[in-house]
GUKOLGU-547879 format. One line per field, with one value per residue (C-alpha): residue number from 0; residue in three letters; y, x, z. Coordinates in nm, 4 decimals. Last residue first. Layout:
BEGIN
n c(NUM / ...)
res c(ala / ...)
Y c(Y / ...)
X c(X / ...)
Z c(Z / ...)
***
This chain:
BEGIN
n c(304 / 303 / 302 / 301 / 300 / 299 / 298 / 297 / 296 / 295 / 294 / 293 / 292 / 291 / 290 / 289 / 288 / 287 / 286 / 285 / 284 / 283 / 282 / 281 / 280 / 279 / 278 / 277 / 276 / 275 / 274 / 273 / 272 / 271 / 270 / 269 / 268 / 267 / 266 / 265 / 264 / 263 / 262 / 261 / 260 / 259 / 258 / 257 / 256 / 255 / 254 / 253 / 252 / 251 / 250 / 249 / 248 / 247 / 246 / 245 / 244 / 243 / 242 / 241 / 240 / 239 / 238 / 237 / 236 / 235 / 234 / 233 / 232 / 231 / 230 / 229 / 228 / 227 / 226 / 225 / 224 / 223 / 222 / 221 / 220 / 219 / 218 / 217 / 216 / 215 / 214 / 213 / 212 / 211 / 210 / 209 / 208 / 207 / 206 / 205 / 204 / 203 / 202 / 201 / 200 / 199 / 198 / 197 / 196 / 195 / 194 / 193 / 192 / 191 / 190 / 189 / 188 / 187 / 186 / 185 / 184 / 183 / 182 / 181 / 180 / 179 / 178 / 177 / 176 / 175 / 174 / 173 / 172 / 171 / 170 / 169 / 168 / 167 / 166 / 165 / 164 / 163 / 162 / 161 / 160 / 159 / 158 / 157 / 156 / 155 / 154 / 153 / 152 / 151 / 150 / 149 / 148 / 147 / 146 / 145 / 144 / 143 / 142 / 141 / 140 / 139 / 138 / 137 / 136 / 135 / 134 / 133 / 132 / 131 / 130 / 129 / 128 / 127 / 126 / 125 / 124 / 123 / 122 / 121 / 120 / 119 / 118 / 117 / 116 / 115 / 114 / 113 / 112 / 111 / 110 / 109 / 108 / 107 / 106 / 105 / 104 / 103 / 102 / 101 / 100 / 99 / 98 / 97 / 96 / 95 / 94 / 93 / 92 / 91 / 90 / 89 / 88 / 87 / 86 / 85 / 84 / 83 / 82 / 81 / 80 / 79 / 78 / 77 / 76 / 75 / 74 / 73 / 72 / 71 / 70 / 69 / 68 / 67 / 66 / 65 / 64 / 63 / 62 / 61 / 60 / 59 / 58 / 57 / 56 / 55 / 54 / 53 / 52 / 51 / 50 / 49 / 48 / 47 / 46 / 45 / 44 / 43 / 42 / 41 / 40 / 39 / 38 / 37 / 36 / 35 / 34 / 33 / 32 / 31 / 30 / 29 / 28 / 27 / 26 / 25 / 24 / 23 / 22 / 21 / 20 / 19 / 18 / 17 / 16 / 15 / 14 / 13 / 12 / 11 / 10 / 9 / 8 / 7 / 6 / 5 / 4 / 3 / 2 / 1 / 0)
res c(unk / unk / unk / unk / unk / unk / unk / unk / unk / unk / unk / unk / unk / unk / unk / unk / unk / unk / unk / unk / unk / unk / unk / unk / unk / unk / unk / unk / unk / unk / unk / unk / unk / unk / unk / unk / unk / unk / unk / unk / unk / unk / unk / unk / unk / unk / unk / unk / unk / unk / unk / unk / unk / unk / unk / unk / unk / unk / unk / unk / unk / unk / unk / unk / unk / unk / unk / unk / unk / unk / unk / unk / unk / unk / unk / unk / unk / unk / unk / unk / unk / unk / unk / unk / unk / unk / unk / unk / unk / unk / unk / unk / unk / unk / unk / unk / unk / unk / unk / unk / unk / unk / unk / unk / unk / unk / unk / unk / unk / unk / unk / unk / unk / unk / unk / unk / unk / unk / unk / unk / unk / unk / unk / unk / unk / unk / unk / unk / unk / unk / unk / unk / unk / unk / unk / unk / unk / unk / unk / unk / unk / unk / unk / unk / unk / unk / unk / unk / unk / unk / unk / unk / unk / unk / unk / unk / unk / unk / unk / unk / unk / unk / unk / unk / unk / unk / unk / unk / unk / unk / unk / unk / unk / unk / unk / unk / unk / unk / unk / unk / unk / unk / unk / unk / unk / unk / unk / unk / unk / unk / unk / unk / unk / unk / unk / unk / unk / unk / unk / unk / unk / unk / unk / unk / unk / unk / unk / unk / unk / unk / unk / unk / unk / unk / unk / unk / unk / unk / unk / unk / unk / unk / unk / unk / unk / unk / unk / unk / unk / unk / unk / unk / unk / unk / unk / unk / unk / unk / unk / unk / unk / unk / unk / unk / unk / unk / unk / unk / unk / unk / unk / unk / unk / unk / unk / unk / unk / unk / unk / unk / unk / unk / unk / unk / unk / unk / unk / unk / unk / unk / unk / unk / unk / unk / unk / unk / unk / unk / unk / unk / unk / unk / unk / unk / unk / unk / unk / unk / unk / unk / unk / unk / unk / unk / unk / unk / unk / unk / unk / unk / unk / unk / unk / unk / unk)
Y c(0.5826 / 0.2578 / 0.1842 / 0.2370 / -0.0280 / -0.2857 / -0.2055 / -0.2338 / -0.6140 / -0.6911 / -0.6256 / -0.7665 / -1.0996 / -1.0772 / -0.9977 / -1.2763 / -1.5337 / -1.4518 / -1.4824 / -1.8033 / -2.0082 / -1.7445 / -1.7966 / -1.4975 / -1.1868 / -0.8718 / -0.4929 / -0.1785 / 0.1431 / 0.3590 / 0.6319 / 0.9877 / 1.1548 / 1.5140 / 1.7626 / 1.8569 / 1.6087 / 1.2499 / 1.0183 / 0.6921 / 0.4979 / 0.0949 / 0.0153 / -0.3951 / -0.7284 / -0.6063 / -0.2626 / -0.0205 / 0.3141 / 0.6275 / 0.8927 / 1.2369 / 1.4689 / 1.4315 / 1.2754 / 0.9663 / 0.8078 / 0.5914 / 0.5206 / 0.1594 / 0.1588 / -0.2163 / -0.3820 / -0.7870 / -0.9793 / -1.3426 / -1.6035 / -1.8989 / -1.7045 / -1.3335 / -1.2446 / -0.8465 / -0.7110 / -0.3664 / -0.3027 / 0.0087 / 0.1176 / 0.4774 / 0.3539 / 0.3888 / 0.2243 / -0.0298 / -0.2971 / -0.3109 / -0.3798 / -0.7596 / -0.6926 / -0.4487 / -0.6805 / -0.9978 / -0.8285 / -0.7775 / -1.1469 / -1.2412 / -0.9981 / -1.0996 / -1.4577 / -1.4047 / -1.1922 / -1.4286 / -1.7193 / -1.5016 / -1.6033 / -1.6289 / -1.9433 / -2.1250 / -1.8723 / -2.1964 / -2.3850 / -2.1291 / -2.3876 / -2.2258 / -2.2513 / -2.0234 / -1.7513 / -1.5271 / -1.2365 / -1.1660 / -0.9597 / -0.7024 / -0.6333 / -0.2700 / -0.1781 / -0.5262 / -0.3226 / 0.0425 / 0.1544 / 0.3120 / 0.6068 / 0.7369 / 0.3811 / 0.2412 / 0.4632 / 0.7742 / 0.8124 / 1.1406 / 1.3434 / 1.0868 / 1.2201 / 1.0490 / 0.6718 / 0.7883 / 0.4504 / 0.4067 / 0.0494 / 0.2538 / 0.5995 / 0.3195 / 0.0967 / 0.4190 / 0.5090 / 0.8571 / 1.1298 / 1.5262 / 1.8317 / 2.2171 / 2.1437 / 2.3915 / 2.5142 / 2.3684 / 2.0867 / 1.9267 / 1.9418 / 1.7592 / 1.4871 / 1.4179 / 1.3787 / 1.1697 / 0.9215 / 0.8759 / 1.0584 / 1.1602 / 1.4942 / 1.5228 / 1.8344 / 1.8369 / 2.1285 / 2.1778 / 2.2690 / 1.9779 / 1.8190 / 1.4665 / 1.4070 / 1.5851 / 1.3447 / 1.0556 / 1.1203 / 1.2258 / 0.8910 / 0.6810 / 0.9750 / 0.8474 / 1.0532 / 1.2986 / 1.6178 / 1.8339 / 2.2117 / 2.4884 / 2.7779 / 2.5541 / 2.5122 / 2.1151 / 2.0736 / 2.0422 / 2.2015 / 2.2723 / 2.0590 / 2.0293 / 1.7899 / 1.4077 / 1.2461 / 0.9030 / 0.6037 / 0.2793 / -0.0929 / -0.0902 / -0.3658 / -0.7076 / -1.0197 / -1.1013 / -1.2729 / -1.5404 / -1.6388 / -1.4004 / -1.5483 / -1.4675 / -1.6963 / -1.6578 / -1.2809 / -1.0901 / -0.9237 / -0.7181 / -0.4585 / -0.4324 / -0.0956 / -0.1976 / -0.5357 / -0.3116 / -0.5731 / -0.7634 / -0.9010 / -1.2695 / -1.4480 / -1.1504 / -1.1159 / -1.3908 / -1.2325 / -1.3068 / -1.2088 / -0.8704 / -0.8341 / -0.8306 / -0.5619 / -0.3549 / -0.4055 / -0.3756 / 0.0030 / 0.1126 / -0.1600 / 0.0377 / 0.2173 / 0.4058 / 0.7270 / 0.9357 / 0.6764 / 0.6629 / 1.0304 / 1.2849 / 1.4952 / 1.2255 / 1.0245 / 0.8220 / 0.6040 / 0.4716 / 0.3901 / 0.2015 / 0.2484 / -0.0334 / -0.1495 / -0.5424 / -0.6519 / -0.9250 / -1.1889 / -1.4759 / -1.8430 / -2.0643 / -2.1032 / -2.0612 / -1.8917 / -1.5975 / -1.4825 / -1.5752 / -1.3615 / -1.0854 / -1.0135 / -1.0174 / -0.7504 / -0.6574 / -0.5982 / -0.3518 / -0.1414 / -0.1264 / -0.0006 / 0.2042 / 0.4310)
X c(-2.4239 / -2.4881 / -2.1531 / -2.0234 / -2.2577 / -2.1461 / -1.7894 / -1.8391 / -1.9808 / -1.7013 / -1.4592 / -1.6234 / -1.6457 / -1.2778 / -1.1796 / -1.3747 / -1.2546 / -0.8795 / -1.0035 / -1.1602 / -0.9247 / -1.0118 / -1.3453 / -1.6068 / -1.7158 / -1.7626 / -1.6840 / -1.8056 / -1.6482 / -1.7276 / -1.5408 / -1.6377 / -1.4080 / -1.3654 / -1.5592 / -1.7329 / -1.6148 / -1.8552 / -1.8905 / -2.0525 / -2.1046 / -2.2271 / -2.2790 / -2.2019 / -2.2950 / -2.5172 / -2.5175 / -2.7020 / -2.7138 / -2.5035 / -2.4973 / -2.2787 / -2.3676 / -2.3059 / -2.0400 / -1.9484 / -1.5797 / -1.6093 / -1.2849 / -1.3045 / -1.2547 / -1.2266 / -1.3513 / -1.2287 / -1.3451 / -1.1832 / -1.2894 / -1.1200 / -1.0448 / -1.1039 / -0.8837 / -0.8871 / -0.8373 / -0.7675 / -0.8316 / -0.7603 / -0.8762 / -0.7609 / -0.7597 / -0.4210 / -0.1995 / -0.4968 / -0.4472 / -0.7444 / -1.0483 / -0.9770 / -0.6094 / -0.7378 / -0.9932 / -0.7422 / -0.4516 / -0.6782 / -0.7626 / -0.3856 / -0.2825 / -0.5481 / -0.4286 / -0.0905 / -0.0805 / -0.2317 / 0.0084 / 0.2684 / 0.6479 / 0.9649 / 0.9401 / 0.9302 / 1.2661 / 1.4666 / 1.2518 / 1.3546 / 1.5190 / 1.5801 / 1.4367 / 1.1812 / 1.3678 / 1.3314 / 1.0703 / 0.9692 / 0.6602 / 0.7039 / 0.3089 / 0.2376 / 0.0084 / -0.0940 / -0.3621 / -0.3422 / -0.5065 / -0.8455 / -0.8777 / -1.1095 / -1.2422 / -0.8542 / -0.8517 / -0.5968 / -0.3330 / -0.2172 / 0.0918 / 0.3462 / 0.7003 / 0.7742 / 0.7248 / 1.0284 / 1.2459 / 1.2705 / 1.0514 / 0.8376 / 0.8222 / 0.7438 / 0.4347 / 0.2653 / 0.2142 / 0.2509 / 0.0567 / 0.2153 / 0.1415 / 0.1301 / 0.4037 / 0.7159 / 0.7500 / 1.1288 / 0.9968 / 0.7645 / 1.0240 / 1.3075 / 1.0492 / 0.9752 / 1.3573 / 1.4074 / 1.0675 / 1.2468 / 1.1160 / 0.7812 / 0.5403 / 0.2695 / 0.0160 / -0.2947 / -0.5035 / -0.7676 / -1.1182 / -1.2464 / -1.0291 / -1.1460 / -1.3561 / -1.1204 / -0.8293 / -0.9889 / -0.9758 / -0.5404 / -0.5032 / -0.5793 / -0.4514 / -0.1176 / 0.2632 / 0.0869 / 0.1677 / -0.0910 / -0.0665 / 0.0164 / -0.2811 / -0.4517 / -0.1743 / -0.2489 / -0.3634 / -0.1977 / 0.0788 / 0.4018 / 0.7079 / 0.5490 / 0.2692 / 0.2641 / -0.0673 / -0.0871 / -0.1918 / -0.2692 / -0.1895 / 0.0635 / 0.3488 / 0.1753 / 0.3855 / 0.5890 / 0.4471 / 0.5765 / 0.8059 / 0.6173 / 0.7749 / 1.0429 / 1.0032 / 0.6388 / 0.6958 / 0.4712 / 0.1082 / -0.0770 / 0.2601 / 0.4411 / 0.4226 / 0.1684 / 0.3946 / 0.6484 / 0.9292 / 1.2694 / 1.4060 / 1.6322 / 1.8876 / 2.1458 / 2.3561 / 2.2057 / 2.0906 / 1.7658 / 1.7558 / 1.8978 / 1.6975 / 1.3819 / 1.5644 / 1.6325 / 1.2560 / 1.0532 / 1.0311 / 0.9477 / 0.6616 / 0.4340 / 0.3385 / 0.3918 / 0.5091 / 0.1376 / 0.0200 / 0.3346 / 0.3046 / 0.4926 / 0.8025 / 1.0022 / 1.1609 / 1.4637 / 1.3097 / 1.0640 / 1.3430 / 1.5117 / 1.8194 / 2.0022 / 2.1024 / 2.2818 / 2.2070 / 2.5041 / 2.3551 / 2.5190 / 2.4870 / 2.6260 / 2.3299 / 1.9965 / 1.7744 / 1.9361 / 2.1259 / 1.7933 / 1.6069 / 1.8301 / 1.8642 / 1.4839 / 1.4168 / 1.7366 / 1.5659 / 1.2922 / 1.5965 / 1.7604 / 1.4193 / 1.3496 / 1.6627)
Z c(-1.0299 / -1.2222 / -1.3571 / -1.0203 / -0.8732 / -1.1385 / -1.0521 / -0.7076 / -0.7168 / -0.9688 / -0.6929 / -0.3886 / -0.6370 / -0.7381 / -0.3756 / -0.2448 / -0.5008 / -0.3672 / 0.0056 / -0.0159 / 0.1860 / 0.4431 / 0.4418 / 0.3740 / 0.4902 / 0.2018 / 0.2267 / 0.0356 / -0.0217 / -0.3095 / -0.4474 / -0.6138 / -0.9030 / -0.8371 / -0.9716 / -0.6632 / -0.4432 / -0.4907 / -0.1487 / -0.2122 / 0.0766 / 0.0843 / 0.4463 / 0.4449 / 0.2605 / -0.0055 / 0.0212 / 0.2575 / 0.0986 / 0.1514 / -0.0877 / -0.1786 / -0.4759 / -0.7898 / -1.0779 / -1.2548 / -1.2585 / -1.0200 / -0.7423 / -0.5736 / -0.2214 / -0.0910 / 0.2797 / 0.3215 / 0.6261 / 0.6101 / 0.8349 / 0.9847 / 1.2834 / 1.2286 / 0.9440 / 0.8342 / 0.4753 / 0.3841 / 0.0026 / -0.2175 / -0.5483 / -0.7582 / -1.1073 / -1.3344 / -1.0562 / -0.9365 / -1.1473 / -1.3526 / -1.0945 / -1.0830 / -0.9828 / -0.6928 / -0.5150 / -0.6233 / -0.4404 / -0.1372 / -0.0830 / -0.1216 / 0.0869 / 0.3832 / 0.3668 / 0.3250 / 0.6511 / 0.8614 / 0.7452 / 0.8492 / 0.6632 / 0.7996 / 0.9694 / 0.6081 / 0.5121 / 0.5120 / 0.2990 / -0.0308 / -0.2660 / -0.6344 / -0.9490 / -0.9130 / -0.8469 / -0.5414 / -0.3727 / -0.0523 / 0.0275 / 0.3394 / 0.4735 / 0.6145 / 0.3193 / 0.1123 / -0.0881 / -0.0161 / 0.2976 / 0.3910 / 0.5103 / 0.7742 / 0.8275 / 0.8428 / 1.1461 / 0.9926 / 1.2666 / 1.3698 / 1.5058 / 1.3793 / 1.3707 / 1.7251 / 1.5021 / 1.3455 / 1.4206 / 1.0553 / 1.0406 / 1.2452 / 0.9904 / 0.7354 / 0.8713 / 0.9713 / 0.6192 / 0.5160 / 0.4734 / 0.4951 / 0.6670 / 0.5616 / 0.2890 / 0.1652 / 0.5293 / 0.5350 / 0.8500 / 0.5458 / 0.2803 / 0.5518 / 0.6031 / 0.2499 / 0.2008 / 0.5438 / 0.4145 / 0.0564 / -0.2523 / -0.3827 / -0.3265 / -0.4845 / -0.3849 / -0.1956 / -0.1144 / 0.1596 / 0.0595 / 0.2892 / 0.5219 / 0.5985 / 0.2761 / 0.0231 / 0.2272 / 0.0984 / -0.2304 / -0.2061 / -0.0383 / -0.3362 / -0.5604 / -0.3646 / -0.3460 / -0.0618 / 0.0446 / 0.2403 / 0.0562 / 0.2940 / 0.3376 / 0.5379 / 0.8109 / 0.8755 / 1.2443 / 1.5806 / 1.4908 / 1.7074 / 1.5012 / 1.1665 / 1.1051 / 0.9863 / 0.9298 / 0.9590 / 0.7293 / 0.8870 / 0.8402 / 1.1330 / 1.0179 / 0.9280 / 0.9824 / 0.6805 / 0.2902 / 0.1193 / -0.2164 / -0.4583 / -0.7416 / -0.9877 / -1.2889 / -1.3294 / -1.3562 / -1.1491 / -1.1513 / -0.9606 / -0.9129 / -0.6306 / -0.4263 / -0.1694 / -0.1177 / 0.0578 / -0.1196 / -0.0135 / -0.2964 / -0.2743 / -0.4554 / -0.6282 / -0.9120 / -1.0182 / -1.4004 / -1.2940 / -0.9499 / -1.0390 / -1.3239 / -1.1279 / -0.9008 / -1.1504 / -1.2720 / -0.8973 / -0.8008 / -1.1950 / -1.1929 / -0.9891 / -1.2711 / -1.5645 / -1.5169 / -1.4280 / -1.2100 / -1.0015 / -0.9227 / -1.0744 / -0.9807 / -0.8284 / -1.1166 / -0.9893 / -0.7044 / -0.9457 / -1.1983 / -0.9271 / -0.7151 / -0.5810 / -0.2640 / -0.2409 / 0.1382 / 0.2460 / 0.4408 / 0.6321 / 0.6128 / 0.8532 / 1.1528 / 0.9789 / 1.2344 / 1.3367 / 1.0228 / 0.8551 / 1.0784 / 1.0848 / 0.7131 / 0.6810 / 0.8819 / 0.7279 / 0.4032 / 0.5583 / 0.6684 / 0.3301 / 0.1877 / 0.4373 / 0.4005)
***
């Protein structure tokens, strides 16, 4: 289970580096975890992976939450914060086949749990279906090798963390398809009232940087749940270079235009929603105010399309 084996990235750190105190992981099984038949954005949220867990640390029944950032929501309770970021897994996605394909059978539907990656795949395999398909990484896995899906996306970050880096048949450059805000990052989560210094050597300054920049992109365009965006930030020194999709809601034909501060494209699929993907350079200390003004910068150029 990923999420069990995410937390004892954590487990194993501490256990190593803070002589005394030992871990026990508490598993529990969320509200996102229990619905499977729709996607997120059609049950409310990214929220449904974090509230029994939120509890949890409330109530004190337990200290810590281990996170994949990309499914936490924009915005957290005051009381429970975001307590530092990991070292960045893989960003990508990958394409998963069956045992002896080198391409997706087209008469099988590609299954994916993200409309974020579901618009990106109408560019790389034109005319192919998509269908959702939720659940843990084994579960999807089984599906796929039952003939039920022609191929499905994942993130690279997971099938790794499993040991299942063999499944992978392709990865998607982050220029094929760009990744969901904070994808491959671990967030940790406690109370606010409570002494965290130990976890210090935990946490990737690197990493924070780039997820805090991307957060804003995707918090400043609603959320990003209920509106297909993505962000992928890279740090080069003391710079920050920050690319986001943002999904319109006009449509036509396809376009490319230089853009302010990078190749603007706009890609529209028949009666599909289009996307635009733009980037912005700044510093690193400035990453938060460059994903709010990357994000308002998109918006304006959707609302013109």
């Amino acid at each position: 289970m990923l999420a069990v084996a995410q937390t004892r990235i954590l487990q194993e750190y501490i256990e190593k580096n803070c002589p005394g105190i030992s871990v026990e992981i508490l598993t529990m099984k969320t509200t996102g975890d229990k619905i499977l038949e729709k996607r997120l954005d059609e049950i409310g949220g990214k929220g449904l992976f974090v509230k029994e867990l939120d509890r949890a640390l409330l109530e004190n029944r337990s200290q810590l939450s281990v996170h994949s950032l990309k499914d936490m929501p924009m915005e957290t309770d005051e009381a429970l914060p975001i307590l530092g970021f990991s070292g960045r897994e893989d960003p990508r996605d990958v394409l998963v086949l069956p045992a002896g394909r080198t391409e997706p059978d087209p008469a099988l539907p590609i299954g994916t749990s993200s409309l974020r990656r579901e618009l990106q795949l109408k560019k790389l395999y034109p005319g192919i279906k998509t269908e959702v398909i939720r659940g843990n990484v084994n579960s999807r896995l089984k599906k796929l090798d039952e003939g039920k899906y022609g191929a499905l996306v994942l993130a690279a970050a997971g099938l790794k963390r499993l040991g299942l880096s063999d499944r992978i048949s392709r990865y998607f450059s982050v220029e094929e398809m760009l990744p969901a805000a904070g994808q491959g990052i671990l967030a940790v989560q406690g109370r606010r009232d409570m002494d965290y210094k130990v976890l210090a050597g935990f946490f990737d300054e690197e990493a924070r940087d780039a997820a805090l920049a991307e957060r804003a992109f995707v918090r400043a365009l609603g959320g990003g749940c209920f509106s297909p965006a993505a962000a992928y930030a890279v740090c080069e020194g003391e710079e920050l270079v920050l690319t986001g999709l943002y999904a319109g809601e006009n449509r036509g034909s396809c376009a490319k235009r230089g853009g302010k501060a990078g190749t603007l494209a706009v890609w529209y699929q028949g009666k599909e929603p289009g996307y635009i993907l733009d980037s912005i350079r700044g510093k690193r200390i400035d990453g938060e105010r460059l994903g709010a003004e990357l994000a308002e910068r998109m918006r304006r150029e959707a609302s013109d399309k």
